[in-house]
DRENLUM-493389 format. One record per residue (C-alpha): residue number from 0; residue in one letter; x, y, z. Coordinates in nm, 4 decimals. Example, Ala and Ser with C-alpha at 12.3 -4.5 7.8 and 13.67 -1.06 7.14 Angstrom:
% residues 2
<pt pos="0" code="a" east="1.2300" north="-0.4500" up="0.7800"/>
<pt pos="1" code="s" east="1.3670" north="-0.1060" up="0.7140"/>
END
This chain:
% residues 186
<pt pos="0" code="x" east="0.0000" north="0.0000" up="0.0000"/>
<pt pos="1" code="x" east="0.1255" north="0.3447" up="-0.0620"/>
<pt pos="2" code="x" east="0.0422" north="0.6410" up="0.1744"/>
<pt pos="3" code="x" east="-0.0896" north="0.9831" up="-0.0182"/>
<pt pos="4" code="x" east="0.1180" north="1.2560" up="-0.0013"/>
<pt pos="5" code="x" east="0.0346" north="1.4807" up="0.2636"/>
<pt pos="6" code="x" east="-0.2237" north="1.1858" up="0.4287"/>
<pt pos="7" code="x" east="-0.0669" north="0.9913" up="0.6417"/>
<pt pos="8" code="x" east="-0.3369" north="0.7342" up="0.7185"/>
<pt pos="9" code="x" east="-0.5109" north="0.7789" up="0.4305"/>
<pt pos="10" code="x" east="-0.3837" north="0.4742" up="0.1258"/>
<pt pos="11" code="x" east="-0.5019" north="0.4253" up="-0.2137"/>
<pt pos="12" code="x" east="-0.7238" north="0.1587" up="-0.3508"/>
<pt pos="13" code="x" east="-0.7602" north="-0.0683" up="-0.5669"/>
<pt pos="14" code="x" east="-0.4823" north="-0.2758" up="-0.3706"/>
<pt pos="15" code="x" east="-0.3759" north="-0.6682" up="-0.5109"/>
<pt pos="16" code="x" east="-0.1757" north="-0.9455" up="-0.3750"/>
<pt pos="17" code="x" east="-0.0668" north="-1.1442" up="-0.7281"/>
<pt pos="18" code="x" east="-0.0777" north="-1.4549" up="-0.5819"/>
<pt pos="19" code="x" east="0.1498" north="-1.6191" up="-0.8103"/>
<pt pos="20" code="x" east="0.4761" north="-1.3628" up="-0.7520"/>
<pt pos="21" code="x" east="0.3457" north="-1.2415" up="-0.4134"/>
<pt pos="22" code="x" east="0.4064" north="-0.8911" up="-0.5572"/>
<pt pos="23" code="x" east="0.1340" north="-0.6449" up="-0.3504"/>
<pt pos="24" code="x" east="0.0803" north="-0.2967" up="-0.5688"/>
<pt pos="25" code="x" east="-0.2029" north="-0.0405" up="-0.5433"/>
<pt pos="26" code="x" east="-0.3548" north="0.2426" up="-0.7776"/>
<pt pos="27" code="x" east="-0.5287" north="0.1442" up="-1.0992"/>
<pt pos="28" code="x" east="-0.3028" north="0.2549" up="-1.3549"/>
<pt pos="29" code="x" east="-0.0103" north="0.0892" up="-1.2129"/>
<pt pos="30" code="x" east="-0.1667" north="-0.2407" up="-1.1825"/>
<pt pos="31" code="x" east="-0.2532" north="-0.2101" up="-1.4936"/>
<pt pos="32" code="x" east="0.0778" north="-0.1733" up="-1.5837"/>
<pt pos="33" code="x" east="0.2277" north="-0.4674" up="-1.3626"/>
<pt pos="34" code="x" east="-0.0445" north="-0.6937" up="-1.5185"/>
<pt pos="35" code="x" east="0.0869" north="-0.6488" up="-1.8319"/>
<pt pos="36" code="x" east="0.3860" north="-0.6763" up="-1.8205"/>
<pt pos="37" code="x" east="0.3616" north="-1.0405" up="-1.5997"/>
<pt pos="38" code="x" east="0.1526" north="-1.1763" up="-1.8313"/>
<pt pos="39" code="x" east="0.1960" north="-1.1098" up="-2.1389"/>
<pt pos="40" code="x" east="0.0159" north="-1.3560" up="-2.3293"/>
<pt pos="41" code="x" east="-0.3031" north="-1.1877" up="-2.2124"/>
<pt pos="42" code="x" east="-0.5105" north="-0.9043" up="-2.3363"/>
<pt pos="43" code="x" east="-0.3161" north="-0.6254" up="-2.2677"/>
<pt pos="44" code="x" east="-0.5414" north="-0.3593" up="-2.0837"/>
<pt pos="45" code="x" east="-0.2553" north="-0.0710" up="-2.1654"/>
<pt pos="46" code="x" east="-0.1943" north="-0.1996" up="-2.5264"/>
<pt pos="47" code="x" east="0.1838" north="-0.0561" up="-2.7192"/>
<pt pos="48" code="x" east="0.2076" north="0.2499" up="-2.7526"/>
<pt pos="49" code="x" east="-0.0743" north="0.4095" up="-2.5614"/>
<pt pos="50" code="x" east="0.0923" north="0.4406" up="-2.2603"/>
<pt pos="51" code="x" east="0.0758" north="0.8056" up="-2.2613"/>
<pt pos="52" code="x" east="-0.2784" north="0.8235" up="-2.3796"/>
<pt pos="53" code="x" east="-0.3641" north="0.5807" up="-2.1172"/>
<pt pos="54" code="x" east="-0.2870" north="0.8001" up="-1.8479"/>
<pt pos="55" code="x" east="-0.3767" north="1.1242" up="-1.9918"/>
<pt pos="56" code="x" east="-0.7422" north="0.9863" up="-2.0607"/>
<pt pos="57" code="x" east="-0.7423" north="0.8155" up="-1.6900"/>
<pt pos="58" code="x" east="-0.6304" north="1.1684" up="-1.5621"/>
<pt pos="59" code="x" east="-0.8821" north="1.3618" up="-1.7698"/>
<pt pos="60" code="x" east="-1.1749" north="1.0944" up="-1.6774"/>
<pt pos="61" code="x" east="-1.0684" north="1.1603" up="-1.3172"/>
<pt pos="62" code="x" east="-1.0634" north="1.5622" up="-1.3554"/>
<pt pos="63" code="x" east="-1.4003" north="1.5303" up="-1.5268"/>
<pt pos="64" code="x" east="-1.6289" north="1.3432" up="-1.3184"/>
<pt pos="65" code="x" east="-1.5363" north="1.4778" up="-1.0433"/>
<pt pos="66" code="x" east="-1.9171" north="1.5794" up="-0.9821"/>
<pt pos="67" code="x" east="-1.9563" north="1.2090" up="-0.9552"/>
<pt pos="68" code="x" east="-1.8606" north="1.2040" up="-0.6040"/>
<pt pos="69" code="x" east="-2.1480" north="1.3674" up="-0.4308"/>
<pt pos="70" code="x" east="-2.3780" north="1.1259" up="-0.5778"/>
<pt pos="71" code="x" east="-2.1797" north="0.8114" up="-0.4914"/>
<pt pos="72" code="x" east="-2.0490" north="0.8654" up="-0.1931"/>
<pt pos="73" code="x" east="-2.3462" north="0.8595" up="0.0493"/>
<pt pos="74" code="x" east="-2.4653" north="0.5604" up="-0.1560"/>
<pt pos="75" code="x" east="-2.1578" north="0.3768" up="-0.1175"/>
<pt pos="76" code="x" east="-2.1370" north="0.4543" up="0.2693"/>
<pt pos="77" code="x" east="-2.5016" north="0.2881" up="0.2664"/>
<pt pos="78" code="x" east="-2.3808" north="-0.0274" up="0.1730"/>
<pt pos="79" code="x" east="-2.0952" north="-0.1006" up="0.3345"/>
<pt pos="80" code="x" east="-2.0864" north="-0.3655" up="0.6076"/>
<pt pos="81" code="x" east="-2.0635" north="-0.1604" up="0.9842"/>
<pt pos="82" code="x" east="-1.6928" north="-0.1563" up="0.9973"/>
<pt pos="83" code="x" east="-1.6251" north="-0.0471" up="0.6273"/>
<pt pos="84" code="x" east="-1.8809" north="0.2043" up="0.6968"/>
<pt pos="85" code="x" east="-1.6299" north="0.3619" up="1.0422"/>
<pt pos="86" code="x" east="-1.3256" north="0.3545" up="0.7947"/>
<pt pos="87" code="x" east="-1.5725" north="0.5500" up="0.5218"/>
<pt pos="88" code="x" east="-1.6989" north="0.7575" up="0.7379"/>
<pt pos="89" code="x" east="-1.3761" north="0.8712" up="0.9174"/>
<pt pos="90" code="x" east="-1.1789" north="0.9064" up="0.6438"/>
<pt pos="91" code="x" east="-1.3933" north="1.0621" up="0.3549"/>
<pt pos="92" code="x" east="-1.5175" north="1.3368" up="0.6127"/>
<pt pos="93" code="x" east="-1.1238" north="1.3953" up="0.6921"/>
<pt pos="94" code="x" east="-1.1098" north="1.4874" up="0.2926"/>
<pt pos="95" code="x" east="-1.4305" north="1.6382" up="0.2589"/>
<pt pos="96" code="x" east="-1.4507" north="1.8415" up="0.6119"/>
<pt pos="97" code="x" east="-1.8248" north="1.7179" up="0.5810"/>
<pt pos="98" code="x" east="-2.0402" north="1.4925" up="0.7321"/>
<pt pos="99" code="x" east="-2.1209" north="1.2480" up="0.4852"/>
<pt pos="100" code="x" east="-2.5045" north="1.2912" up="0.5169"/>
<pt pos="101" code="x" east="-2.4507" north="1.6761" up="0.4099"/>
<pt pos="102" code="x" east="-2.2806" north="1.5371" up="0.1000"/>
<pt pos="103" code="x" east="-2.5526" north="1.3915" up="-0.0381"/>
<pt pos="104" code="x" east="-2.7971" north="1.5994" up="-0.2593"/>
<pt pos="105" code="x" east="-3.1166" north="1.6911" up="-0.3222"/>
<pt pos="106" code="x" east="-3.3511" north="1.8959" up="-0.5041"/>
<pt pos="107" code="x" east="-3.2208" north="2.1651" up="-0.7232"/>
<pt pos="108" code="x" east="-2.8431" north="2.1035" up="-0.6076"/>
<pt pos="109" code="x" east="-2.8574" north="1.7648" up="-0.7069"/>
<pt pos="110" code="x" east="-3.0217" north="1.8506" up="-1.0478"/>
<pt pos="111" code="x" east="-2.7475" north="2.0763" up="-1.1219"/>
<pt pos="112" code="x" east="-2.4913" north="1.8999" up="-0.9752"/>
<pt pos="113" code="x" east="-2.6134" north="1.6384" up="-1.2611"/>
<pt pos="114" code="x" east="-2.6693" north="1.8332" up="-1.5357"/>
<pt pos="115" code="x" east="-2.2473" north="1.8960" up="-1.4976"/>
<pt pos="116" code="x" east="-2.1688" north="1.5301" up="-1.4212"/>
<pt pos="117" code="x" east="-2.3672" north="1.4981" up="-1.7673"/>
<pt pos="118" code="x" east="-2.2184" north="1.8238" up="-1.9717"/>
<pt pos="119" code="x" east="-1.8191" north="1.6562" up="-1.8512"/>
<pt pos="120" code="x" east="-1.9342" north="1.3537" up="-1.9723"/>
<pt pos="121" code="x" east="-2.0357" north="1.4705" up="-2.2811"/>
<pt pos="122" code="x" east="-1.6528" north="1.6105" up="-2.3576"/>
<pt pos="123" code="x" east="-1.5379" north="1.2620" up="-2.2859"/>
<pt pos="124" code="x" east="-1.8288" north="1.0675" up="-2.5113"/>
<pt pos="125" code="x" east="-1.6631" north="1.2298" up="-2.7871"/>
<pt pos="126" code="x" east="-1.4183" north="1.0142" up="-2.7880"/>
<pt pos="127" code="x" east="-1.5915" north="0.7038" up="-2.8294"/>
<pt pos="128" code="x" east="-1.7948" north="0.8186" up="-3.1725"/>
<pt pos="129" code="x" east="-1.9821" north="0.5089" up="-3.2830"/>
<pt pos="130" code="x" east="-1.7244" north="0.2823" up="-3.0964"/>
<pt pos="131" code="x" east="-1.7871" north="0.0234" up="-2.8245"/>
<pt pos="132" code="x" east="-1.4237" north="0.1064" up="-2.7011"/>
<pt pos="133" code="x" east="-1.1784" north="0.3887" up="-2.7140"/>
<pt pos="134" code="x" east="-0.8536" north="0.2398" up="-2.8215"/>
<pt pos="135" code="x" east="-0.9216" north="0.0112" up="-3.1713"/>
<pt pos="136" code="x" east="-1.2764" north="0.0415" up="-3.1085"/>
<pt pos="137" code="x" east="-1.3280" north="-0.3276" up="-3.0424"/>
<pt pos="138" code="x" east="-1.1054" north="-0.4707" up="-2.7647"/>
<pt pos="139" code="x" east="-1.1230" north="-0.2540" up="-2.4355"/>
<pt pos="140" code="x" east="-0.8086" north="-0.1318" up="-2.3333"/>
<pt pos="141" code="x" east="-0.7233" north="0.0521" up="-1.9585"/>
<pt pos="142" code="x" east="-0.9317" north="0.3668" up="-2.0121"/>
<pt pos="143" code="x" east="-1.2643" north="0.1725" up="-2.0874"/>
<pt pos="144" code="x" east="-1.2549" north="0.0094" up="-1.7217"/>
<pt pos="145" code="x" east="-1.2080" north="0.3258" up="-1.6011"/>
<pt pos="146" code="x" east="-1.4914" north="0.5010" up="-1.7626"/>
<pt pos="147" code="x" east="-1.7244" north="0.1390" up="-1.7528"/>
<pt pos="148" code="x" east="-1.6166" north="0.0850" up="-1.3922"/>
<pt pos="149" code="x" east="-1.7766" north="0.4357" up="-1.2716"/>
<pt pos="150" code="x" east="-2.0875" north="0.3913" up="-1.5080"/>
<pt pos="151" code="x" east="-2.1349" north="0.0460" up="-1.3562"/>
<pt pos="152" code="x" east="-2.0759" north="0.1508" up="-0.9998"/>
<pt pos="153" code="x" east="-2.3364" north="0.4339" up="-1.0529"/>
<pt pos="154" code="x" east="-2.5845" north="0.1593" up="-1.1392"/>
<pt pos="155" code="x" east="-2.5287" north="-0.0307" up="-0.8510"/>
<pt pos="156" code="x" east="-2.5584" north="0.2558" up="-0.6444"/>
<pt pos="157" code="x" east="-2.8464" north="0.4269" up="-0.7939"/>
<pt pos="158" code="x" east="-3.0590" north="0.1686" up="-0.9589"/>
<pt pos="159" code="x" east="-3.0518" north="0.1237" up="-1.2870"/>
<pt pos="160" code="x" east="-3.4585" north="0.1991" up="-1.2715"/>
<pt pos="161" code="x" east="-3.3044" north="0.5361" up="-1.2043"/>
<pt pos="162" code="x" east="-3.2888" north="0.8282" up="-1.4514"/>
<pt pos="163" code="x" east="-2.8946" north="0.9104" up="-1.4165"/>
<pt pos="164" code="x" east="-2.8281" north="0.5034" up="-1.5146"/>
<pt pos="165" code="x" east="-3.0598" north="0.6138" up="-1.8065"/>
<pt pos="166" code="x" east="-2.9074" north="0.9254" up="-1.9151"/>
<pt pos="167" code="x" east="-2.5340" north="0.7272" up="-1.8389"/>
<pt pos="168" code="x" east="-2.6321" north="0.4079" up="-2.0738"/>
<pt pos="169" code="x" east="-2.7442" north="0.6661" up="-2.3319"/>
<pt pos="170" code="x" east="-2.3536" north="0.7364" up="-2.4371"/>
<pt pos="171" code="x" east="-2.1624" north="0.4534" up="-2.2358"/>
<pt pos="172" code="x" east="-2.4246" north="0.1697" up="-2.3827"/>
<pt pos="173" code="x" east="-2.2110" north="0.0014" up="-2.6206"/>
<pt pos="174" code="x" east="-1.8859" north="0.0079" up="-2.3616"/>
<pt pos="175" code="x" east="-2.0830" north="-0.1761" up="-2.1267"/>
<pt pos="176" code="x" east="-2.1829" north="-0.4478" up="-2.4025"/>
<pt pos="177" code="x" east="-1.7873" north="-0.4555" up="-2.4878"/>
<pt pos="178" code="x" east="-1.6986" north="-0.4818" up="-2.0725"/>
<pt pos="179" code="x" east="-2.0302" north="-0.6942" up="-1.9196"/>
<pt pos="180" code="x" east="-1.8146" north="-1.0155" up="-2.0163"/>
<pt pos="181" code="x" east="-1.5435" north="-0.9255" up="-1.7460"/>
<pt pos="182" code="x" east="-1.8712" north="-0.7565" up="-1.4757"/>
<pt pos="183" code="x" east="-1.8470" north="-1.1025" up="-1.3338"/>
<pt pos="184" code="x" east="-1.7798" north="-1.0822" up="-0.9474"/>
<pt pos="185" code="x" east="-1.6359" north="-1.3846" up="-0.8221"/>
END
């Protein structure tokens, strides 16, 4: 686990244990990275070449739907198990200054607060004209977890009776076809 700068109690997730090199790593991208380079006679999720374009995407993705969090994050605290939910709690109103219950929104602030969630995604659904996945447009690469692994956690979170899952499946539809094959939670 690595510690954020400036946080020192605070680590990053998604954490693994490969249990085949007992090599532990954390953060997405660099996973990612390790993954592909172990086993290379796999799909490679950063394929050559994109490196670069990997990580700017993951950064802009990150930078974009930012107004993601304030619909997520009370939703997310709801479902955790009691001691998940101490560690949530603690820590995300350390970041936030907030209580997590004044996080979530409603009414007019929430409509907004959507309608810009929406308007960034809507720079990054450019990039995906008539594709089901960024990179060659058929095999998902890094980038397409990213974005599918948000748009699929919203589901969860929000029902996918809901209106945002709606509005999300209108542009990320056909990356969800290309990524429900690896949605499998074991």
């Amino acid at each position: 686990m690595r510690r954020r700068t400036g946080e020192p109690s605070t680590y990053t997730v998604p954490f693994i244990v490969d249990p085949s090199t007992g090599v532990a790593i954390s953060e997405s991208f660099a996973i990612a990275k390790y993954l592909d380079d172990t086993y290379p006679d796999t799909p490679r999720l950063i394929p050559e070449g994109t490196e670069t374009l990997q990580a700017a995407y993951s950064t802009a993705w990150d930078s974009q739907t930012g107004a993601c969090t304030r619909f997520v994050m009370p939703k997310t605290f709801d479902i955790l198990n009691e001691a998940n939910q101490i560690f949530f709690r603690e820590s995300r109103e350390r970041i936030f200054g907030k209580k997590i219950e004044v996080l979530l929104l409603h009414g007019e602030e929430a409509k907004e607060l959507w309608a810009q969630y929406e308007f960034e995604l809507g720079k990054i659904a450019k990039c995906y004209p008539e594709k089901r996945c960024l990179g060659d447009g058929l095999s998902p690469s890094f980038v397409d977890f990213v974005a599918g692994g948000e748009i699929y956690w919203i589901g969860l979170l929000l029902g996918t009776d809901s209106e945002e899952w709606k509005a999300l499946t209108g542009w990320g539809g056909k990356l969800l076809e290309a990524l429900q094959k690896y949605a499998t939670i074991y």
